[in-house]
C-alpha positions, 0 to 999 in steps of 0.5 A: 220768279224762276224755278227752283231746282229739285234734286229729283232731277235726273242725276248729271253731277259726278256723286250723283251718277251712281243714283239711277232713276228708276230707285225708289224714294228720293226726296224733291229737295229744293237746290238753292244758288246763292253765288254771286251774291255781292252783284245781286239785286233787291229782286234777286235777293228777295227771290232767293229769301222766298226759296229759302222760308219756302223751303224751310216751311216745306221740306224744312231740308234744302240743297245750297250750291254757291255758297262759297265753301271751297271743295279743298277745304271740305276735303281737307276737313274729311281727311282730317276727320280720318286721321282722328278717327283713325286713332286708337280707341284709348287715345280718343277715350282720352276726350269723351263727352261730360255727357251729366254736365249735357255738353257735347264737346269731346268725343263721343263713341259709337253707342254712347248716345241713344239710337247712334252707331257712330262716333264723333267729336264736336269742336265749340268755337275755336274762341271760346275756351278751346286752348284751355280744354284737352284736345287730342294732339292731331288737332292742336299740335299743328297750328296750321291745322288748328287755325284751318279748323278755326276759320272752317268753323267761322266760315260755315257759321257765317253761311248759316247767318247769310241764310238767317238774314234772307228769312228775317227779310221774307219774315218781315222783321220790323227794322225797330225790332233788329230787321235783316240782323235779327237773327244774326245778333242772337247767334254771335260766334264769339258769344256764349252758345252751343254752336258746334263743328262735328266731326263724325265716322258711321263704322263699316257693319255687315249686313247681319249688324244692320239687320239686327237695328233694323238698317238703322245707323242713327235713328230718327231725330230731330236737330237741338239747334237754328240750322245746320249745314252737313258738309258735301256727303259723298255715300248716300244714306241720310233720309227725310221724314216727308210731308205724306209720312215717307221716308226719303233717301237725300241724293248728294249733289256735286258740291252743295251743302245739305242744310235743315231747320232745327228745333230751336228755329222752330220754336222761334217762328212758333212752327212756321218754319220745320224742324224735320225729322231725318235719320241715317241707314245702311248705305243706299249703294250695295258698294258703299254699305260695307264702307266707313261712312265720314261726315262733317257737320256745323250746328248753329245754335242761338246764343245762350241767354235768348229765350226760346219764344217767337220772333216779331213777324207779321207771319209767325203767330203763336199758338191760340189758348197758350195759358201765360206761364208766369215762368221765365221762359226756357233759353238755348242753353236750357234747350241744348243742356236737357235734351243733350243729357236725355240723348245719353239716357235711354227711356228718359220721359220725365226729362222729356215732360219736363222740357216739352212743358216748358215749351208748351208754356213759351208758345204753344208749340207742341211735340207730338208722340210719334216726333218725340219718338224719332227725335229721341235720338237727338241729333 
């Protein structure tokens, strides 16, 4: 098998330049290439599904170059990001989230969600109800934005089930059980879930504003979700919770996605592969820390109705001396609804026993008190 790069190379990509390598503390993301992949071969293509689970069981965060994605189109999905954020506080007010019905489509301003200091708007797919649901007008009064928006979205989703097809291959998913597709049937675009395209603007703050939230600009948490892909971000501020418990800045590389595993994976492969916690701080940069910080991001989650326990795979094995809960199990909806209502509330721990029990029935897969305190945040 070839090596994997690791983004703690020293830095040779235009975005990266400005990342000595003498600062402390970046994390050794893997930079995974998936170009090409028509003329791969069987070995090919095996050998990039294990760099992806290794990944994924490992750092849980890894680097996709070769993904298809063109550089215009993410920086026109940036420059419409600003045109919104750029309105004015009571025109984007005019969308904010039903945050009692756990729904996250609007807008959301900085402070609303526990430990955020950002602000954001999630897009559902651009299917399922869009036109009937208020959106501002520099999203719809333009049909050539709206349907550039529409096939970004379904562009990034179908990224994230390319990735999920290679981890059913290296998972050995039995072919009687869907195979290579088993993911993919269970995260349908058209279909009734909670997969989302945001859009988000970290406002710039003095150094005193940062100080006073310890440097913290979104606190640490784990993703509701399957995967999710953040989209070429150009101010380095994202860290990783490592392996030996250190937090560590993610370097941007010229042109890749930054992609991680979320809870819902998780629970699918009853922790065989991790969910990561991250967070965002003051920009690394002394250049960048007084900026707006932009970021667009697509969560993939699992189809409403698919219950949250394991997957058929030889790797993936329940937790032992799980007592069978006569309960059904919890779904994805069940997932993204509490946790999306406990991320507008802070201190919210009886919502918090009450889904983490649900879980620890379903598989045995449990939350400890240090993650939960970090992924109070949400995501």
């Amino acid at each position: 098998m070839s090596p994997v790069a690791t983004s703690d190379e020293t830095p040779t990509s235009p975005v990266a330049a400005n990342v000595e390598a003498e600062s402390p503390e970046w994390a050794a993301l893997p930079i995974i290439d998936i170009s090409n992949r028509s003329e791969w071969s069987d070995e090919r293509r095996l050998e990039v599904a294990r760099q992806i689970v290794d990944a994924a069981r490992n750092e849980g965060f890894f680097m996709l170059t070769g993904h298809g994605v063109k550089e215009e189109d993410v920086q026109r999905a940036y420059e419409i990001n600003d045109t919104f954020f750029d309105l004015s506080i009571d025109e984007k007010m005019k969308y904010l989230v039903d945050q009692d019905a756990g729904t996250y489509i609007g807008y959301t301003p900085a402070g609303l969600r526990v430990g955020g200091r950002m602000e954001m708007y999630n897009f559902p797919a651009f299917n399922r109800g869009f036109d009937s649901t208020p959106h501002p007008s520099v999203f719809k009064s333009d049909p050539a934005t709206w349907r550039f928006l529409s096939e970004f979205s379904r562009g990034a989703h179908e990224v994230t089930l390319f990735l999920l097809e290679l981890m059913a291959v290296t998972l050995d998913v039995p072919s009687s059980e869907g195979g290579q597709d088993w993911f993919r049937v269970r995260h349908d675009y058209d279909g009734p879930n909670g997969s989302l395209l945001r859009m988000m603007r970290y406002p710039a703050l003095s150094a005193s504003q940062d100080a006073s939230k310890n440097n913290l600009r979104l606190g640490g948490h784990t993703d509701f979700g399957t995967l999710t892909v953040m989209f070429s971000p150009k101010i380095p501020a994202l860290q990783i919770l490592a392996p030996e418990g250190e937090w560590r800045y993610v370097k941007p590389v010229e042109g890749a996605l930054v992609c991680n595993v979320g809870d819902t994976l998780q629970f699918l492969t009853a922790g065989y592969l991790k969910s990561t916690q991250h967070r965002v701080t003051r920009p690394r940069f002394p250049q960048d820390a007084e900026k707006d910080r932009a970021n667009v991001i697509y969560f993939l989650r699992p189809n409403d109705d698919v219950p949250l326990i394991p997957l058929p795979s030889p790797q993936v094995k329940p937790a032992t001396g799980v007592t069978e809960s006569t309960d059904p199990p919890m779904t994805a909806a069940d997932w993204v609804r509490a946790r999306v209502k406990f991320g507008f509330k802070k201190n919210n721990d009886t919502g918090r026993n009450a889904w983490q029990d649900r879980i620890n029935k379903d598989q045995g897969v449990q939350m400890r008190d240090e993650d939960y305190a970090y992924s109070r945040a949400n995501e």
